[in-house]
N, C-alpha and C positions, 0 to 999 in steps of 0.2 A: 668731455674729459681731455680730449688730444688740443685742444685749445688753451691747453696751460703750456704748451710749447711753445704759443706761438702761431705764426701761420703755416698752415698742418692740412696736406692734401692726404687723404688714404687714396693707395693705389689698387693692387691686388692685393687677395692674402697669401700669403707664402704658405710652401707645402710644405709637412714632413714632420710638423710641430705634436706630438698625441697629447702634452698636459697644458697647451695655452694655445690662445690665440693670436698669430701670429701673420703683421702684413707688412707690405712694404709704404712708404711714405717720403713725401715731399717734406723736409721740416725746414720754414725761408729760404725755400730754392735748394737746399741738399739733399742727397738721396741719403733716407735713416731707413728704420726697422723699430717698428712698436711693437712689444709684447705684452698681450695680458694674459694673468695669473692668478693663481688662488695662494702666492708664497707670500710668506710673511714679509710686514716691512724688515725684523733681522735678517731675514733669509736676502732680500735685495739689498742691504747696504750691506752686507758682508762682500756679497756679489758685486755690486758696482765699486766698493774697494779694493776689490781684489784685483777687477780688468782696469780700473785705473793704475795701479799697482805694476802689473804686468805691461803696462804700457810705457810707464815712466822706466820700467828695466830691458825695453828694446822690443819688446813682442806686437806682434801686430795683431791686436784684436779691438771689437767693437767696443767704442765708449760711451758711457751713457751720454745723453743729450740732454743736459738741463733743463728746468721747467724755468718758464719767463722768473719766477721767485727765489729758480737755484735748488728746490730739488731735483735729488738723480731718478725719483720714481716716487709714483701717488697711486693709491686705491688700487695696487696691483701691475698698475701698470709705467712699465720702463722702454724709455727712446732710444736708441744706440746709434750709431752712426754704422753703418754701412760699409761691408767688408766683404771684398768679389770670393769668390772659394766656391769647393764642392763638397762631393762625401770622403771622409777620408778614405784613402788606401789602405788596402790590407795592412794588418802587421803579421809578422812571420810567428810561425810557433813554436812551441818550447824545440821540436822538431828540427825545423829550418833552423833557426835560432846561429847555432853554431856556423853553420855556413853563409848564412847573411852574414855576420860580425866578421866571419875572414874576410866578403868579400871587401869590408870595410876597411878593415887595418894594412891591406894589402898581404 
């Protein structure tokens, strides 16, 4: 299947995924990310419109990776391109809340 990208190394799986299976990948010499899934094709093109979206308005997230034919994702499974990160940071609670936002506005 990872053959509709292209030429497509699997490397490791990546950790931390519980509803898909998820690894990293070579896609013609770039470092991507494949995921497979049990989501609907709507459920993926809502999703890859949306990070396309999010991209074109300045946001740095993963894009899908076309299939050699120009789909963003088949039988489940979606290519993205590769975005360094970690887990996010806390956010504050309704608690902190108030004193993080001062420490913000000065």
């Amino acid at each position: 299947m990872l053959g509709q990208w292209g030429d497509v190394i699997r490397i490791v799986p990546l950790a931390g995924g519980v509803a898909n299976d998820v690894w990293s990948l070579r896609v013609n010499g770039l470092l991507a990310v494949g995921r497979l899934g049990a989501r609907s094709d709507a459920d993926l093109a809502w999703e890859t419109e949306l990070l396309q979206h999010l991209d074109r308005e300045g946001l740095v997230v993963p894009l899908p990776i076309p299939t050699t034919d120009g789909r963003l994702f088949t039988e489940g499974l979606t290519v993205m391109t590769y975005v360094e990160g970690g887990p996010p940071k806390p956010q504050p609670t309704g608690v902190e809340w108030p004193r993080h936002s001062a420490s913000c506005t000065g």
